[in-house]
N, C-alpha and C positions, 0 to 999 in steps of 0.2 A: 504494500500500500504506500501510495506520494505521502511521503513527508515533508511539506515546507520546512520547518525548520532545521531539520539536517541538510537539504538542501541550501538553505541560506549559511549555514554556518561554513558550511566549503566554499563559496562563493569568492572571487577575489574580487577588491578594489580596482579592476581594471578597466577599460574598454571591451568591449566586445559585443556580440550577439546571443539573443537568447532564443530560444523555438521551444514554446508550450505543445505537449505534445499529449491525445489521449489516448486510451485503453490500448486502441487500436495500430497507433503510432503514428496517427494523424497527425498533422500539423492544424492545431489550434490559433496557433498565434508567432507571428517571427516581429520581434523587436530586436532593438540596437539602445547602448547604454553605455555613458561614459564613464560608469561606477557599476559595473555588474549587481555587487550584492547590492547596491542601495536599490536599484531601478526594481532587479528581479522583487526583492524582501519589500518592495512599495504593497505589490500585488497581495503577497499573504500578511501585512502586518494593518491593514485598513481595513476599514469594513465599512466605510461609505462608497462605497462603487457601486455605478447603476444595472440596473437588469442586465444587460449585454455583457459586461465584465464579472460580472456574480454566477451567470450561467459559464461564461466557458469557465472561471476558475474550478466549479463545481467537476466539471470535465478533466481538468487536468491530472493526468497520470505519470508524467516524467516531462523534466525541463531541460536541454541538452546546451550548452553554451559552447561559444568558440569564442578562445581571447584574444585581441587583437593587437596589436601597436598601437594604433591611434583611436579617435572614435571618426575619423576620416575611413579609416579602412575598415571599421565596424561600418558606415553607412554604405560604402560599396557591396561588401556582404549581405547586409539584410536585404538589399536590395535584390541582390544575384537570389537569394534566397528565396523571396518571394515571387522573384521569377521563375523559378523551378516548383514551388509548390503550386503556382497556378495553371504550371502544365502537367499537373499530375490527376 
């Protein structure tokens, strides 16, 4: 079972990209973040988020990250990223 919090505790301080992913190993959601743990640990430490971010969080099964050098080279990524999960 997804554990946010052991999730967030490995998390590092860097740039990179994140891809919320469920059960199934969908792609839920592909962000970019120039502070991994803070952007990822935003998601499971609030609880004012609207319907749309409460349902996929509900969903989420595993969070897969790639770190990056910059958050320039995180935004090429999520991008390339997102381009690949909408050809899927």
């Amino acid at each position: 079972m997804f554990d946010p919090a052991t999730l967030i505790s490995v998390l590092p301080h860097q740039p990179g990209v994140y891809r919320m992913l469920n059960a199934k190993d969908e792609v839920l959601y592909v962000g970019k973040a120039g502070d991994l743990r803070k952007r990822v640990s935003s998601y499971f430490q609030k609880s004012d988020h609207g319907p749309r971010i409460q349902l996929m969080l509900a969903q989420v099964a595993a969070v897969e990250i790639t770190v990056t050098r910059s958050e320039a080279e995180a935004l090429i990524l999520e991008v390339s990223d997102l381009q690949e999960a909408d050809r899927i």
